[in-house]
C-alpha positions in Angstrom: 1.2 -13.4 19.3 3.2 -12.1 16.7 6.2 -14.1 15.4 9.2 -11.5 13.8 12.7 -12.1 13.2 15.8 -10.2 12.4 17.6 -10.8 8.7 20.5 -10.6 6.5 19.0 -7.3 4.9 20.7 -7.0 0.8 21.1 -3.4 1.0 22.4 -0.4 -1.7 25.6 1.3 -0.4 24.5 4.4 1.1 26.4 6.6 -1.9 23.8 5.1 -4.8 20.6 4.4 -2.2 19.1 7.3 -4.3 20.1 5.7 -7.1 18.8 2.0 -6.3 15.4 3.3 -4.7 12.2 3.2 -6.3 8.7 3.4 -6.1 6.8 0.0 -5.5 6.1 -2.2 -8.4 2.1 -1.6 -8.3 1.7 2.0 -8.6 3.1 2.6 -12.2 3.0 0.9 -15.2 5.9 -0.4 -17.2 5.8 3.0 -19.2 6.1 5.3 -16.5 8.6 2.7 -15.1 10.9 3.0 -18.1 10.7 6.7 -17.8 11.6 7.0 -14.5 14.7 4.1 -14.8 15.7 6.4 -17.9 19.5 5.4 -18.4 19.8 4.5 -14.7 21.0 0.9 -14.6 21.2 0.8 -10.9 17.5 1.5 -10.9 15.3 -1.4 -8.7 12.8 -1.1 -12.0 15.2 -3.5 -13.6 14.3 -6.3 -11.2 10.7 -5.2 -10.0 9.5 -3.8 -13.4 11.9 -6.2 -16.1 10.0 -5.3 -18.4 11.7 -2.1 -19.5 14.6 -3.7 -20.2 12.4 -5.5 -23.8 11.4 -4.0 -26.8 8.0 -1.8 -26.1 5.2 -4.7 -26.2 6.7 -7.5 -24.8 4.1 -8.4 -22.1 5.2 -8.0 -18.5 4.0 -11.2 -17.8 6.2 -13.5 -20.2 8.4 -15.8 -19.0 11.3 -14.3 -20.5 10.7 -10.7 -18.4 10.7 -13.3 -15.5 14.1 -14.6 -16.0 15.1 -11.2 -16.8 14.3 -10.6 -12.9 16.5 -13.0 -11.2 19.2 -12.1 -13.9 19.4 -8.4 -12.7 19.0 -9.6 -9.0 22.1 -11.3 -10.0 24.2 -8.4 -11.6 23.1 -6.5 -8.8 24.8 -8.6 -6.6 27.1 -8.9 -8.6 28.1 -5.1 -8.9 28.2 -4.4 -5.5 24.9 -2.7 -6.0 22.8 -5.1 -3.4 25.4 -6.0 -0.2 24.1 -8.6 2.3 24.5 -7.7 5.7 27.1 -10.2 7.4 24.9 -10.2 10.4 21.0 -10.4 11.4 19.5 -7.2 12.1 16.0 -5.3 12.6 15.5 -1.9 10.6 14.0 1.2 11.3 12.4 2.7 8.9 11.4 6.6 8.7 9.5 8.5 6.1 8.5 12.1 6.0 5.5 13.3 3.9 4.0 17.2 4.6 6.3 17.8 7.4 5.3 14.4 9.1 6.8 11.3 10.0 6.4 7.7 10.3 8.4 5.5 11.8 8.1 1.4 11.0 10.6 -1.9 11.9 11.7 -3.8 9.1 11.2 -6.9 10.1 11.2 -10.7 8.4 7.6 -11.6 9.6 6.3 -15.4 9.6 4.4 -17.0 6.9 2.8 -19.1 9.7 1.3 -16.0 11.1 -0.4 -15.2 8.0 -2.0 -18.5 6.9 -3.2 -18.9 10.5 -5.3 -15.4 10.3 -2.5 -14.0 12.9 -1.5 -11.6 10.2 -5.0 -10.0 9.1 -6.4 -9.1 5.6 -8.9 -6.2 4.7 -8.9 -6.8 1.2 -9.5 -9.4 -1.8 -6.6 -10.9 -3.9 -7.1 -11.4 -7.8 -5.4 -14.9 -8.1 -3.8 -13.2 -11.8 -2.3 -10.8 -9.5 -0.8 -13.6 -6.7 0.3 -15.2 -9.4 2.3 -13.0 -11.1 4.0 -11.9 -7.8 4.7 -15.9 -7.2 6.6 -16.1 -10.2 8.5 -13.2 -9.0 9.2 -14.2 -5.8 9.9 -18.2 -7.2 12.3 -17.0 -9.5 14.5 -14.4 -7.7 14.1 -16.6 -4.4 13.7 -13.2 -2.7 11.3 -10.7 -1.5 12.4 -7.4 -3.2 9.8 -5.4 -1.9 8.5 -5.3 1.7 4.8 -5.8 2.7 3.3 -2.5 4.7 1.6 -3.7 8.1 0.3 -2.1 10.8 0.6 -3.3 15.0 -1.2 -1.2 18.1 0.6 1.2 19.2 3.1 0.0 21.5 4.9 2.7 24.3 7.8 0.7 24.8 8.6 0.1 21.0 8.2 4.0 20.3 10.5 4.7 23.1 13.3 2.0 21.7 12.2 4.1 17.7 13.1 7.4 19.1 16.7 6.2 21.3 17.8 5.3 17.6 15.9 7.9 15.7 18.3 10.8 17.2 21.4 9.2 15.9 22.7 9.4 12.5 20.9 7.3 10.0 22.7 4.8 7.6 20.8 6.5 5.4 18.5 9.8 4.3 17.8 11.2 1.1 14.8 12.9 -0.4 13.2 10.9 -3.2 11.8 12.7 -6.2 9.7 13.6 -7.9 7.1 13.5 -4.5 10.0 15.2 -2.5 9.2 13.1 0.3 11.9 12.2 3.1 13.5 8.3 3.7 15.6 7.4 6.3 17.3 4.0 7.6 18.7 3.2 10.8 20.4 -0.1 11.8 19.8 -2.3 15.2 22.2 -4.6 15.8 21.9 -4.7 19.2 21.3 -8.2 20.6 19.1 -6.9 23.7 17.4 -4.3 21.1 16.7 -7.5 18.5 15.3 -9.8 21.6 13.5 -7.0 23.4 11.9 -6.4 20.2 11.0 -9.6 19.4 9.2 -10.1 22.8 7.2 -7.4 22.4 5.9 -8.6 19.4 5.2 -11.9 20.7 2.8 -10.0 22.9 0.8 -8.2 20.3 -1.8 -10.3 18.9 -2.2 -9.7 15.4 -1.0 -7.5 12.8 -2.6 -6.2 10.1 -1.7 -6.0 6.4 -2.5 -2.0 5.8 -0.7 -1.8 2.1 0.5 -5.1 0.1 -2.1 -8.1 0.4 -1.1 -9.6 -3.3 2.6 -9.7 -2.1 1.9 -10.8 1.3 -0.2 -13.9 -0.7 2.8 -14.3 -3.5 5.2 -14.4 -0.2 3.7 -16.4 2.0 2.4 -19.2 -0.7 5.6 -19.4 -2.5 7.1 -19.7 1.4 5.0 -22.9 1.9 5.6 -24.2 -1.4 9.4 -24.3 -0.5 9.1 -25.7 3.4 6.9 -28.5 1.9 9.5 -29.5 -0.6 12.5 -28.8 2.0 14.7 -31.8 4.0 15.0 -31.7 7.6 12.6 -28.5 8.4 13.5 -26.9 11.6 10.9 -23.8 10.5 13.5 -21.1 10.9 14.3 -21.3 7.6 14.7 -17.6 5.7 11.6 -19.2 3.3 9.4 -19.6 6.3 9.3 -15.7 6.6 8.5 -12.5 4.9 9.7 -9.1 4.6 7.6 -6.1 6.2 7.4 -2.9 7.5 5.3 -2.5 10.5 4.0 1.0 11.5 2.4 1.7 14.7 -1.3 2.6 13.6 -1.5 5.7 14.9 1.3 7.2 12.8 0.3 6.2 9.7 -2.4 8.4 7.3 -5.1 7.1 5.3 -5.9 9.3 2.7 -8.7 9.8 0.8 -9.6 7.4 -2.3 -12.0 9.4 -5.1 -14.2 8.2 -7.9 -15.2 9.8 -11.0 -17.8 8.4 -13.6 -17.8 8.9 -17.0 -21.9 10.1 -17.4 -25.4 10.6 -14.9 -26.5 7.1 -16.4 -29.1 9.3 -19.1 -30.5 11.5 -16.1 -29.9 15.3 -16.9 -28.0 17.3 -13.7 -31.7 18.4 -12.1 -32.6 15.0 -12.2 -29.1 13.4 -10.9 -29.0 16.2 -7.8 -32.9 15.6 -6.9 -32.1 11.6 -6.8 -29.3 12.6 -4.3 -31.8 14.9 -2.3 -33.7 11.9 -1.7 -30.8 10.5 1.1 -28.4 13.4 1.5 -28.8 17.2 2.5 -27.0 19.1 -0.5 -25.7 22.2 -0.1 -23.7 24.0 -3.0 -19.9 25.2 -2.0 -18.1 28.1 -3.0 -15.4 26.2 -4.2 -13.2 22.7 -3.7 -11.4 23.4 -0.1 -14.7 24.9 1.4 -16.7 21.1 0.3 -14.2 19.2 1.6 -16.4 16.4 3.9 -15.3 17.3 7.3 -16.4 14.1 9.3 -18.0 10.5 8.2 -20.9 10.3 6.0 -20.4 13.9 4.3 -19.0 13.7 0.6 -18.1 16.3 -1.9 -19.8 16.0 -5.5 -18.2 17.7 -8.1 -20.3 18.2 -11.4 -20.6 21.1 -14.2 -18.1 23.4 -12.6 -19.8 23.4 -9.1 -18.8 22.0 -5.5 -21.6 20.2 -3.4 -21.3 18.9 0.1 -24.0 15.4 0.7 -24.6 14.9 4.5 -26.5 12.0 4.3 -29.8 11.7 6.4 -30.0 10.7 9.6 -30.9 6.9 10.4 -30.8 5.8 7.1 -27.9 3.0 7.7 -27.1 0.8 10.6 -24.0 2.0 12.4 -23.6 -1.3 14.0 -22.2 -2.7 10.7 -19.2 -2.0 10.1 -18.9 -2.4 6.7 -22.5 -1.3 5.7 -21.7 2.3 7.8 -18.3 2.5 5.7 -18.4 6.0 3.6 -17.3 3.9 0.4 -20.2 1.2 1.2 -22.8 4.2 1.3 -21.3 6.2 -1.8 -21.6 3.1 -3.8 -24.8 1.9 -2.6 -27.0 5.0 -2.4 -25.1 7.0 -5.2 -23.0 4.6 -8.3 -25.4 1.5 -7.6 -29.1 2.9 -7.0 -28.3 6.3 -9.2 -26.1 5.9 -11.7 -25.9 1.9 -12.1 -22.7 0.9 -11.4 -22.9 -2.4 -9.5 -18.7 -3.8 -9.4 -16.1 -1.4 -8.7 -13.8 -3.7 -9.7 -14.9 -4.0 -13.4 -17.3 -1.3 -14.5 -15.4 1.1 -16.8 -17.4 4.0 -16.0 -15.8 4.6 -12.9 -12.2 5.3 -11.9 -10.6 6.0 -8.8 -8.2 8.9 -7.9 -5.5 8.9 -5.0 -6.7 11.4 -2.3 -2.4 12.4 -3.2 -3.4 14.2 -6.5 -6.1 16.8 -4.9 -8.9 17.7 -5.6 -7.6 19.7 -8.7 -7.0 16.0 -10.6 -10.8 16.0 -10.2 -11.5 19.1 -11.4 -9.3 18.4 -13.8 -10.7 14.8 -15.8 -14.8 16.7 -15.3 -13.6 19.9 -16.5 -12.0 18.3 -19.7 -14.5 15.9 -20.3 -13.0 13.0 -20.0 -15.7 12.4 -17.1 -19.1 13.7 -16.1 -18.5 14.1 -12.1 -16.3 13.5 -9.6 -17.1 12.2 -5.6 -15.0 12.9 -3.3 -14.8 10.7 0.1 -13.9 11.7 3.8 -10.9 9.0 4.1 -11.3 6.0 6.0 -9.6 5.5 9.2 -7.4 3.5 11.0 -9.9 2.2 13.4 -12.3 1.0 10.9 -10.0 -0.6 9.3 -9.2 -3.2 11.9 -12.5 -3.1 12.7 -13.6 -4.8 9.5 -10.3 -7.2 9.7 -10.6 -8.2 13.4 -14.4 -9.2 12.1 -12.9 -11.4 9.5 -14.8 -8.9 7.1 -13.3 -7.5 3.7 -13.1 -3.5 2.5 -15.0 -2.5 -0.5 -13.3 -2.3 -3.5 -10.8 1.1 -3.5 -11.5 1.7 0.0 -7.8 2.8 1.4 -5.1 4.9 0.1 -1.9 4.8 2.2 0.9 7.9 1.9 3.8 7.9 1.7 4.3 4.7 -0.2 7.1 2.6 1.0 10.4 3.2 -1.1 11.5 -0.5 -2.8 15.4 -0.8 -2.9 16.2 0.0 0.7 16.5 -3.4 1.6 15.7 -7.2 0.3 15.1 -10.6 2.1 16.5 -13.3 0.3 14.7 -16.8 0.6 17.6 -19.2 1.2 
């Protein structure tokens, strides 16, 4: 079963949500934060992203860019910028990407779940990276940002979603510079809250689809503070954490591309007749027309021409799930046998490009010659996804790419 509970949301006054929103803390660096924060000061990048508020070169992991943190969760506060809600509530969340939307509960989940396997991983956590989110969480005693997870779909939830979905959200603006559409709605219902939280209690696991190093940082700092607590009744805001949980089928996985920086001393004859040796290739006219249109197809991109690789029959064993993955087969057969590129995670002739930017990005890092070729992935899916984390398995490296990515700033969970 899985155990949620309503909060105390700190939320933005709907007049600055705009203002207050921003993207997550892991998908831009602290110059592209600083950027984007401009002269803003009501900007979330103050307390996720501190850094900007230093001299350029100050390290986002000193101490000082820490207290910084918990000082502008505190002027925040302060300013009227982040208001607590006076009462325990469960959010709905909506976001619209392409003309589609999703529609996810905010919800305060529990850290229990998560250390006993209740809350499922499909990824590895760097410990630098658990740590650094630790600190944040230790020293603003809050969870700024919300964890993206994923439940079975559920009829009776949806059907609750869309009652509230055709009022008036609290709020709905368009965020730039992606253009894509947030919306908030409150339930503070009492029979909405506990018919909510029954159905959860019947779903047996959910599973962590975006967020693994702050579901870690969360839920470790959360048993760091029960242990250390006085008369523990385990309701406590530290025993939980904050999500967003998305009915699975609603939510798109996108595809997540690589590009190396040369053939690894083989000349383009030789690289294509390697790849003959396990896939059927067949030059394309152009990007749209190579696009892989099931599993197991790819599109190579290399000296201004599109291929589609459909790889040969019987060559894997579909029974394994996470040898039959599209990403475990590229980097096996292709980066690893071909080109040489055994980790993912730390060869530097390999980068990865968000299935977000097109195909055009790819196009564009070959075409300049900043790399040698591109490969482009069919995404993976849902299913296979909690496939490999119902197995107790973990993804390959760069395996997922979820959009839209959840807005920070909409609400906070505060620890105590």
């Amino acid at each position: 079963m899985a155990k949620i509970k309503p909060f105390k949301a700190l939320r933005p006054p709907k007049d600055i949500v705009s203002l207050v929103a921003s993207r997550p803390y892991d998908v831009l660096d602290g110059e592209e934060a600083r950027a984007e924060a401009g002269n803003n000061p009501m900007s979330l990048y103050h307390i996720i992203k501190p850094e900007i508020d230093f001299p350029r070169g100050v390290s986002e992991y000193d101490a000082r860019v820490y207290q910084k943190a918990a000082e502008n969760f505190r002027k925040f506060q302060d300013e009227g910028w982040l208001v607590q809600d006076e009462q325990e509530m469960y959010y709905i969340y909506a976001q619209t990407m392409r003309g589609r939307t999703q529609y996810g509960l905010v919800v305060a989940a529990s850290v229990e779940d998560y250390v006993s396997g209740h809350i499922k991983k499909h990824e590895l956590t760097r410990k630098d990276k658990e740590e650094d989110r630790m600190k944040h969480v230790r020293v603003t005693q809050a969870n700024m940002e919300p964890v993206f997870f994923a439940y079975p779909d559920c009829a009776e939830i949806d059907t609750l979603v869309s009652r509230y979905a055709r009022r008036e959200p609290e709020y709905d603006f368009v965020a730039k510079p992606d253009g894509f559409r947030h919306q908030l709605w409150l339930i503070s219902d009492k029979c909405d809250i506990d018919f909510l939280t029954k159905q959860f209690a019947s779903i047996p696991y959910l599973y962590i689809a975006d967020g693994h190093h702050r579901s870690a940082a969360a839920a470790l700092v959360g048993a760091e503070m029960a242990a250390n607590a006085k008369n523990l009744t385990g309701e406590e805001e530290f025993n939980y954490f904050m999500a967003v949980c998305f009915p699975a089928g609603q939510l798109t996985v996108l595809d997540y591309n690589r590009v190396v920086t040369d053939l690894n001393g083989l000349t383009n004859q030789d690289f294509l007749a390697r790849i003959g040796e396990c896939f059927d290739l067949e030059m394309m006219p152009d990007a749209e027309a190579a696009h892989p249109e099931t599993r197991h197809q790819f599109a190579l991109y290399l000296d201004g021409a599109w291929y589609r690789l459909t790889l040969h029959e019987g060559l894997i064993d579909e029974s394994d799930v996470i040898k039959s993955l599209d990403v475990s087969i590229s980097s096996r057969l292709i980066l690893d046998d071909i080109l040489g590129i055994k980790d993912l995670r730390t060869d530097k002739r390999v980068d990865f490009v968000g299935g977000l930017r097109g195909y055009e990005e790819l196009e564009r890092r070959v075409d300049s010659g900043e790399m040698r070729m591109a490969l482009a992935l069919f995404p993976v899916s849902m299913k296979e996804i909690i496939d490999v984390a119902d197995r107790g398995e973990i993804m390959p490296p760069k395996a997922t790419w979820f959009e839209p990515k959840l807005r920070s700033g909409l609400m906070v969970h505060k620890l105590n």
